[in-house]
N, C-alpha and C positions, 0 to 999 in steps of 0.2 A: 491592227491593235484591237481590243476585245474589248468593248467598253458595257458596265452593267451600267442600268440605271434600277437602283432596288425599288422591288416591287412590280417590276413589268418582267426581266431577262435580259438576254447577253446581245449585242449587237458589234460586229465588225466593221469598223471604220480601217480606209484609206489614211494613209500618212500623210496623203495630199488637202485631206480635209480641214485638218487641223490651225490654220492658220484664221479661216472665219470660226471655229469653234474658240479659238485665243481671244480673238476679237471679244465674243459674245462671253466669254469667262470674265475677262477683263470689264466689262461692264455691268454683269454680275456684281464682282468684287467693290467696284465703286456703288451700287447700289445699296450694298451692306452695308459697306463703313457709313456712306449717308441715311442708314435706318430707313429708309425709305420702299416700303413694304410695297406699295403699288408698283414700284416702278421693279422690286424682286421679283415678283411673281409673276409681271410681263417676261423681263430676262430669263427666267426661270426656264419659262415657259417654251421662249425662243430658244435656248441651249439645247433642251429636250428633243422638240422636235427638229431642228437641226441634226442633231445625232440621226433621232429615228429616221428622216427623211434620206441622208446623206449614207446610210449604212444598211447592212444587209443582217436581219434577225437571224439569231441562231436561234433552233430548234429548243422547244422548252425542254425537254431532258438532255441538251446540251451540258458537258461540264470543263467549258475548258476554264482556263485559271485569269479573271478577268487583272486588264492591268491599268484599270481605271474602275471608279464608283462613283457614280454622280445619286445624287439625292433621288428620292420621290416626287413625283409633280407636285405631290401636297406636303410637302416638308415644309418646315417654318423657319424664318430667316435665322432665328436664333439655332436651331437644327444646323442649318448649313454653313452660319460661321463656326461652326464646332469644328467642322468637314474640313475648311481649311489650310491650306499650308501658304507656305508664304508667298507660291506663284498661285493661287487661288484654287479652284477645284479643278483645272488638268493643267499639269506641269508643261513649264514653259520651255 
């Protein structure tokens, strides 16, 4: 799968990965609904570089068609409850 994170580019994740990035989404999501800003922008942080660690960059004038968008490292929690949907920011 092709995940961007805007503002950085495109990174390829394993399908195997995804169950600790659930994890970390998931507590993401309870971080929000509790407003609690310290505790998002830790999660935030760990979702991030989880990806980045766990996945391989694709090339900056890469253009394949991403099938995930996770925020900016500096987006603001209200930014990222906009983002979304009902299983949080990567579908479950």
């Amino acid at each position: 799968m092709i995940v961007r994170i805007m503002g950085e580019g495109q990174v390829r994740l394993e399908d195997s990965h995804f169950p600790e990035l659930n994890r970390l989404d998931e507590e993401l999501l309870a971080q929000i609904e509790a407003g609690n800003e310290e505790g998002f922008r830790s999660t935030l942080s760990a979702l991030l570089n989880a990806v980045r660690s766990m996945g391989s960059s694709l090339p900056d004038d890469a253009l394949e068609p991403s099938e995930l968008i996770l925020p900016s490292p500096d987006a603001s929690l209200d930014e990222v409850r906009g983002m979304l949907t009902e299983d949080g920011l990567i579908p479950g």
